[in-house]
N, C-alpha and C positions, 0 to 999 in steps of 0.2 A: 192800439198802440203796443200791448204787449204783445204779438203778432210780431209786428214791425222790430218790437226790441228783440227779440229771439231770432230772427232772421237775420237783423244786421250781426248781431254775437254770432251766427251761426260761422255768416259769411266770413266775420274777423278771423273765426277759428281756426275755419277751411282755410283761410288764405296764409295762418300761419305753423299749421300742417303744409300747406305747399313749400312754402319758404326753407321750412325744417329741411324738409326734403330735397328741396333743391340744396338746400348747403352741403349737406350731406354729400350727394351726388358730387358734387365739386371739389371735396376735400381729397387734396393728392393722394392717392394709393401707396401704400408703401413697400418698395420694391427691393431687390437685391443692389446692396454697398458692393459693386463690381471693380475691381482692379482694371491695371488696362491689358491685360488677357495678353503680352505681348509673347509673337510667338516669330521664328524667323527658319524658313526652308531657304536650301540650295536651290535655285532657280539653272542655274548652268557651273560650269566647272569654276568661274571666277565672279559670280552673281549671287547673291543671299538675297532674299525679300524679307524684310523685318516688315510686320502690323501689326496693329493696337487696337483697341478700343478708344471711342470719342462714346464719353459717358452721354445717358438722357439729359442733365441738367448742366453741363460744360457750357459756358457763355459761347458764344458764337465766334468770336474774337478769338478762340484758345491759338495757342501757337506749339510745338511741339519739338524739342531736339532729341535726337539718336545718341547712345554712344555707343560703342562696344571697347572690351578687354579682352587681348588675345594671350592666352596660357596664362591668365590672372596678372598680365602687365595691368599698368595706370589706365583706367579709362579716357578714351579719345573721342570730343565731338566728331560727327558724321557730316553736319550740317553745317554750311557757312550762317542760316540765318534760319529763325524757328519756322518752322512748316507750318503754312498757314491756312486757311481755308481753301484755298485753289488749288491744296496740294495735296487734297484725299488723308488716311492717314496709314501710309506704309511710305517706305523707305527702300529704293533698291541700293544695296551697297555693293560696290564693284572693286572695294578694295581690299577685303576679307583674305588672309590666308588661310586657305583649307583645308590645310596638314595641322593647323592649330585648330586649340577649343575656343572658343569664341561667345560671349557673354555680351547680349546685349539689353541695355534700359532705354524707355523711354522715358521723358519729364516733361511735362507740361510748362508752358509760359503765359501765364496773365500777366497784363499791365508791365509787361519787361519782367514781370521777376519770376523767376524758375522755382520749380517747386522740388521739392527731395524726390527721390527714386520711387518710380512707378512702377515695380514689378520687374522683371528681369524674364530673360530667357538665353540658355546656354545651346549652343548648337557644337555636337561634339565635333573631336578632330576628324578629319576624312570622311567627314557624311556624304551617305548617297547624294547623289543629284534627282531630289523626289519631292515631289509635294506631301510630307508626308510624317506625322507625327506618331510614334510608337509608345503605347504604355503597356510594358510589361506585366500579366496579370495571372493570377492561380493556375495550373493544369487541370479542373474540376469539371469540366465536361463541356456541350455542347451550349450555344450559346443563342436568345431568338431577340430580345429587347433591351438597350438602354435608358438609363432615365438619368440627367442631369440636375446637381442641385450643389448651393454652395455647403455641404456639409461641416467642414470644421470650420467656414468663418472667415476666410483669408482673402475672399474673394476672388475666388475662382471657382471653375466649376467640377466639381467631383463628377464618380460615378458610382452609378449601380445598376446590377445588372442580373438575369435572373440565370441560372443553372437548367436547363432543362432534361434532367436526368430520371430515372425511374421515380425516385422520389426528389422533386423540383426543390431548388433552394434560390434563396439571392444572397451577392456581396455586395458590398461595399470599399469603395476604394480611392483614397486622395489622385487629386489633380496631377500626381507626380508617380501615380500607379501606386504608394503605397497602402496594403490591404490594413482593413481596418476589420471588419466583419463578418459573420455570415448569419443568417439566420435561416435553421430549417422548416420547409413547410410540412413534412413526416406524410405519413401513412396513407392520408386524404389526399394527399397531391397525383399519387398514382395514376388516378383516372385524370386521362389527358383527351378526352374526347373532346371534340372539336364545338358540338354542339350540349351537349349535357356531362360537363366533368364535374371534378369533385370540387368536397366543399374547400378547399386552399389551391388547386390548380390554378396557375397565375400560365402567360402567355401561348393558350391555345385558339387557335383562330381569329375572333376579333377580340377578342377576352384579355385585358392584361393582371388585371387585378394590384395595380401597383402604380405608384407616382410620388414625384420626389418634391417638395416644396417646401419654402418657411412659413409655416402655417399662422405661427403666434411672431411674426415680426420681429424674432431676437436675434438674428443674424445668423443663426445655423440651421440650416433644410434639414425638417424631419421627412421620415419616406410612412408611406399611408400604405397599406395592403389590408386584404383581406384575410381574416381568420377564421381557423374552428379547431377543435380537440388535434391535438399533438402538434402544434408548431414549436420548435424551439427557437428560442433566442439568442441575439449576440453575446451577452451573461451567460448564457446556458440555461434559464429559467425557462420551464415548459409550460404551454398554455393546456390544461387538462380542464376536460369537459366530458357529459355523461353522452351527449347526443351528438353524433359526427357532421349532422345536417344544420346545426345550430349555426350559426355563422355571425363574426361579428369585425366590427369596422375598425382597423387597430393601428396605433399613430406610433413611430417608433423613434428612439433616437440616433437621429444620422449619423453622431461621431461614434455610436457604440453598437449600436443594433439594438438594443434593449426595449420594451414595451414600456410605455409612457402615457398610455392612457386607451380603453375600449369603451363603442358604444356598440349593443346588440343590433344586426340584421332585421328587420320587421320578420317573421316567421307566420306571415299569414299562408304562404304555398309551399311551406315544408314538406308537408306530403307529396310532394310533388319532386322533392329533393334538395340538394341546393341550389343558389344562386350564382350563376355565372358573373363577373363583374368588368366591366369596362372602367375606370378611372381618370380623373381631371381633375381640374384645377379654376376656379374662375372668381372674381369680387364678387357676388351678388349684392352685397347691399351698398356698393360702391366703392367699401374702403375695406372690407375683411376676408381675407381670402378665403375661401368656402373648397374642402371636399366633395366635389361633385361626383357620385358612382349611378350608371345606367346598367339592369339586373334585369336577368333573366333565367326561367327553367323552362320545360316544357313539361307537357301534360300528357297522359297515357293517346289523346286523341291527334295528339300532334301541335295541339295548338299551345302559343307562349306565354307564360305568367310575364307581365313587366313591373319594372319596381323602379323608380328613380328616386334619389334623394338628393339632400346637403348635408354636409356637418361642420361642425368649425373647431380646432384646437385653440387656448388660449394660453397654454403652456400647463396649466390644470387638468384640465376636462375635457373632454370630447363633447360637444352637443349637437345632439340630431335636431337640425334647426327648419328641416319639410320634409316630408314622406309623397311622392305620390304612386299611384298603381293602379292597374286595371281599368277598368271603365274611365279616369280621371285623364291618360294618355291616348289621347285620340293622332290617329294618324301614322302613317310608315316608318317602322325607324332602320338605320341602315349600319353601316361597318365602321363608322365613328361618328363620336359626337363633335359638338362645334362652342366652345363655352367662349361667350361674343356679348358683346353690347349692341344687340344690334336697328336700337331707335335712336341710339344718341343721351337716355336720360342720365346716363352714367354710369347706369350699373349692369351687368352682366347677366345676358340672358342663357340658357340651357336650351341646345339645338339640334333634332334629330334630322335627319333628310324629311319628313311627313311632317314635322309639328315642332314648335317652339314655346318653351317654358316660362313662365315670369320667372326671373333669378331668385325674387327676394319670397315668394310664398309657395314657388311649386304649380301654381296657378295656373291652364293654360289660355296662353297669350295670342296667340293664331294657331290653324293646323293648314298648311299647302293646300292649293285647290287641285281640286279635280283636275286632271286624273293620274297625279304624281303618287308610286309607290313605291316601293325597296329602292334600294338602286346603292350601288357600292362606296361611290363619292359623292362628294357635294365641297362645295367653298364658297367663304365667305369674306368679301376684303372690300374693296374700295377700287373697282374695275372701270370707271367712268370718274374721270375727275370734274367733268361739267355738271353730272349728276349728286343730286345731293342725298347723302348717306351713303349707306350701304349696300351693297348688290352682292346677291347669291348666285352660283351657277350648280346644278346639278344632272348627274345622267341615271340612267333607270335600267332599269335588272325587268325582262319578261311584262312588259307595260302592253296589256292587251289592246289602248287605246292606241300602241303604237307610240306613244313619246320616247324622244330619242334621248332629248338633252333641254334644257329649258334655264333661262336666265329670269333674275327675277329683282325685286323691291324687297330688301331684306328685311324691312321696316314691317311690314302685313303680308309677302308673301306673294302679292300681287306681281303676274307674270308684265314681264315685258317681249321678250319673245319666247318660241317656240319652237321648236323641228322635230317631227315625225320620220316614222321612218316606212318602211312598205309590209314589215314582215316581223311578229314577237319576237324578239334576242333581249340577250343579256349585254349593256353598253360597259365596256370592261375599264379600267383604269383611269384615265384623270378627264380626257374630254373625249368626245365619241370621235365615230371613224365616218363621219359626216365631210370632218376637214377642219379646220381651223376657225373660229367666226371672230371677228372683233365684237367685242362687248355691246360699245356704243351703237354701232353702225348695223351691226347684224349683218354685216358684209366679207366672207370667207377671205381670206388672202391668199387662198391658189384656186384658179377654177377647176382644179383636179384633183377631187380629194385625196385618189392614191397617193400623191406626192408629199403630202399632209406627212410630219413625225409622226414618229409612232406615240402613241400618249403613257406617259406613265409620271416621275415625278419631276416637278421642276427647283432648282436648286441657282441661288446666284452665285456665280464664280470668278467670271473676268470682269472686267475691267466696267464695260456700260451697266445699265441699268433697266438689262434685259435677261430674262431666268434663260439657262440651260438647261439639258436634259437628264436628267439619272435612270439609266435604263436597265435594269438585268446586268449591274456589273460596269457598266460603260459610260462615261460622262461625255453628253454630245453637243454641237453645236447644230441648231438646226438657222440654215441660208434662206431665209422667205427669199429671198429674190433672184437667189439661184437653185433651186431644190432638185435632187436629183431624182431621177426616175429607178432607179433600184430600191430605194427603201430605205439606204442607208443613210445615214447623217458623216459629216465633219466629226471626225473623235478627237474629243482631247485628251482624255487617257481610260485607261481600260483599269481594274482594279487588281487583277489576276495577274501582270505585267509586276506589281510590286509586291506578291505571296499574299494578295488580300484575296478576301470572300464575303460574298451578304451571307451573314448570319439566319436573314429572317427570309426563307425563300429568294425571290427575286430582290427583296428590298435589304436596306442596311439596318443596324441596329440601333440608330440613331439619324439624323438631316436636319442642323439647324446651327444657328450662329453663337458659337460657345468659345470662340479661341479669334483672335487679332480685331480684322476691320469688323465691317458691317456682313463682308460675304459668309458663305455656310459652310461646315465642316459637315462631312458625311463618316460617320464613324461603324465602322466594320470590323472583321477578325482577320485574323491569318489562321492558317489552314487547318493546324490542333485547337484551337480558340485558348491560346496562351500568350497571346495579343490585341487589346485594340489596336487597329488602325486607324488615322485619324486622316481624312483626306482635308488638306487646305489650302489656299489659293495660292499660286505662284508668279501669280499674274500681277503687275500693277494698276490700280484705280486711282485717276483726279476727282473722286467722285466720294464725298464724304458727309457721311451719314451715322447719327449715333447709332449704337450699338443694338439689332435690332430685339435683344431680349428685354432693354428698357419700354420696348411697345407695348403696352399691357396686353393687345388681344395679339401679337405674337408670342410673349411667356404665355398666357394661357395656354398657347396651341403646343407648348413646346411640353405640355405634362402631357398631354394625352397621345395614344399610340392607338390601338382600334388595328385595321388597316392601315399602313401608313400611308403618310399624305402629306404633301407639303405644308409650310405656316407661312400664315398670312397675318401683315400687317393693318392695321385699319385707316393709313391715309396710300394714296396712290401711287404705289413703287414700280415706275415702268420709264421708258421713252418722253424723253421731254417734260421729267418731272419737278416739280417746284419741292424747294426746302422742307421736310416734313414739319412742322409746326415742334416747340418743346411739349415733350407728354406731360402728363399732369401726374405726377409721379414725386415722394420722396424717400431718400435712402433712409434702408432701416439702421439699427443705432447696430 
């Protein structure tokens, strides 16, 4: 009987440990209080395109009216009746004068009644005819990574961005280009090597060392970097230390720059130097957003120290909430990580290309089968809307087995298909040069793989609910069903045409949805980097979808930079797609 009685308590207990847990897991995340980002380009000489944001949690019903005020006259509605679901959320105005400045708001409409001004956007007098948003920023040097975050609060999204000069700094900067910051990394930043730099080197190779987020949920993005001896502050306050290799995890504040809270580096491979650091962002235990950094050094014999953790700010304290290393990360890791929920329990798992982390202890959770190693990309979204959960796609770097490219069950890791190839190479950028495969089908859409895009990043721009291409400068339209045999793609603008440049090699300093609809801004420099450039869509869409940084595993993707790579949403954004479900999400205070 007492047997029996211990068992059945056990059972009670387990089962309300599970429940715990499961509530947990379900309790809405709390996300960025976003304005409606309204933002409005000349599309032609007598055509303005006004877009907005359609928040995560907007009732389905919302309706929306335009107005704009030309040279600060009376504001004038646009719309005979509120824009409704069937009507996407932009505006083309065709009756704009464009020798005036021009001010436009959007307002929302529930239940018939209009709500007060939504944010505003002024589009000056005689603007180019450009897709194309300029924020004026310091003349301070060369320029390789972005990171977006709402810093002062207003709901919109700032920047910051890193300096990469002999000795590397970052600023910070409002939504409206004005500078707020800077904080220097000093003397350690120096070594810029690619593979073993110093202890504060932020953006070399796949290394950022940096991300912008609200860590403690009070409405203002603090930005996370890495430290050691002589960094200085947005204050001016120096971080002094006896040991240059000591390195510690440092949370700052986004309206000032200032340091607000450190937790020390594990220094179990000091010897060996410092720790390179890649940075993210993800819920691990469902509801608290967690520091995630992926570290590394190397060793006199060539081989890599690894180091992964969490930490969490709560406006207090920094707390180092897992450590793992060495022996404990089993499996290949590659040029970014992937912070994802990827069984559905709610909470966010830590994802290398070879292995996958439990979110909430470090723990690992599977590692890829045989014979998946390095390989430069990998992605994780929701590729099969018949299939349930989630699916990974990745390609491989020098895979002696010959694997080319492999799709997979995001859940354990278990492949579903495969392609080999005849000969070791390295498969270079987003999918291999096999050719194009549908996910589901495993069935190519040209039988000619030459004809195949070129692979690099995909970006949504126009109007359906089909990604374009971002290529080395060039934003393309690739025709499955007319592809050309030269190589080349349909352009729909070059960047170089408007005094823009990618900052980051081939890639921009930024690609992701921060400014109007659902579509992506790709954000770049001009030619001194004494401007962002903001590229935005000019095109109109019926096609209306919240805003996709309310997707929780698209914000995550949008902290982390590695290699860049496009972000992925976790329900299925393509061709004949059904309503994304409301996320489970509530704005922060």
């Amino acid at each position: 009987m007492r047997l029996l009685q211990r068992l059945s308590s056990g059972a009670v207990l387990g089962s309300l440990t599970l429940l715990s847990q499961t509530v947990l897991a379900l309790r809405p995340r709390p996300m960025e209080n976003l304005g409606r980002g309204v933002v409005a380009v000349r599309v032609s000489e007598d055509e303005v395109l006004v877009t907005w944001r359609l928040l995560g949690l907007d009732p389905s019903d919302i309706g929306f009216n335009v107005y704009r005020s030309s040279d600060s006259s009376d504001a004038e509605l646009l719309n005979d009746e509120p824009l409704t679901s069937t009507m996407g959320t932009n505006f083309l105005d065709t009756t704009a004068d464009a020798s005036a400045e021009n001010t436009y708001w959007v307002r929302s409409v529930v239940d018939d009644e209009e709500s007060d001004d939504s944010g505003s956007f002024t589009l000056a007098a005689n603007n180019d005819v450009e897709p194309v948003i300029r924020i004026l920023i310091k003349d301070t040097g060369a320029i390789k990574f972005v990171w977006v975050g709402d810093l002062d609060g207003d709901g919109e999204y700032d920047f910051v961005l890193d300096r990469t000069n002999t000795q590397q700094s970052i600023e910070g900067y409002a939504s409206n280009g004005t500078f707020l910051w800077e904080v220097q990394l000093g003397p350690n930043s120096e070594n810029q090597d690619n593979i073993e730099p110093g202890s504060t080197s932020i953006s070399v190779g796949n290394w950022d060392g940096v991300t912008v987020f609200d860590f403690d949920s009070d409405g203002y993005a603090e930005v996370a970097v890495r430290i050691a001896n002589g960094v200085v502050f947005g204050d001016g306050e120096e971080f002094v230390r006896d040991i240059d290799n000591e390195q510690w995890i440092a949370i700052l504040d986004g309206r000032t720059g200032a340091l607000k809270g450190t937790s020390k580096i594990p220094t179990d491979y000091i010897d060996h130097g410092p720790l390179a650091a890649r940075f993210g962002v993800g819920y691990l235990d469902g509801v608290t957003p967690h520091l995630v950094a992926f570290m590394k050094n190397r060793r006199d014999d060539k081989v890599f120290n690894r180091v992964m953790g969490a930490w969490t700010w709560d406006g207090e304290t920094v707390t180092e909430k897992w450590i793992s290393m060495g022996d404990d990360l089993v499996g290949a890791d590659g040029h970014n990580t992937r912070i994802i929920d990827v069984n559905g329990d709610g909470k966010d798992d830590v994802v290398e290309i070879g292995f996958v982390l439990n979110g909430e202890d470090g723990s690992l959770l599977y590692t890829m089968p045989d014979p998946v190693v390095h390989g430069d990309r990998y992605y994780i979204t929701k590729m099969d809307p018949e299939r349930e959960g989630l699916q990974g796609y990745g390609i491989q770097q020098d895979n002696e087995e010959l694997l080319m490219e492999y799709y997979y069950d995001a859940a354990d890791g278990t492949f579903i298909w495969e392609h080999y190839g005849s000969e070791v190479g390295d498969v270079g950028r987003v999918w291999s040069f096999q050719g194009v495969f549908n996910a589901a089908s495993n069935e190519t859409t040209t039988d000619d793989k030459a004809l195949a895009p070129w692979p690099q990043m995909g970006v949504w721009w126009d109007g359906d609910a089909l990604m374009e291409l971002y290529n080395d400068g060039k934003l393309e339209k690739w025709d499955w069903e007319n592809p050309t045999t030269s190589g080349s793609l349909p352009r729909i603008l070059t960047i170089s045409k408007f005094g823009a440049q990618n900052p980051n090699n081939h890639n921009p300093g930024f690609l992701g949805d921060i400014l109007g609809d659902w579509r992506e801004e790709i954000v770049v420099v001009n030619e001194d980097y004494t401007e962002l450039v903001i590229f935005t869509t000019n095109q109109p869409s019926d096609i209306r979808l919240y805003t996709l940084p309310h997707n929780p595993a698209y914000r995550n993707a949008m902290t982390l930079h590695g290699y860049m790579q496009s972000h992925e949403v976790d329900y299925f954004l393509g061709y004949n797609m059904d309503t994304p479900p409301q996320p489970n999400i509530r704005y922060v205070e």
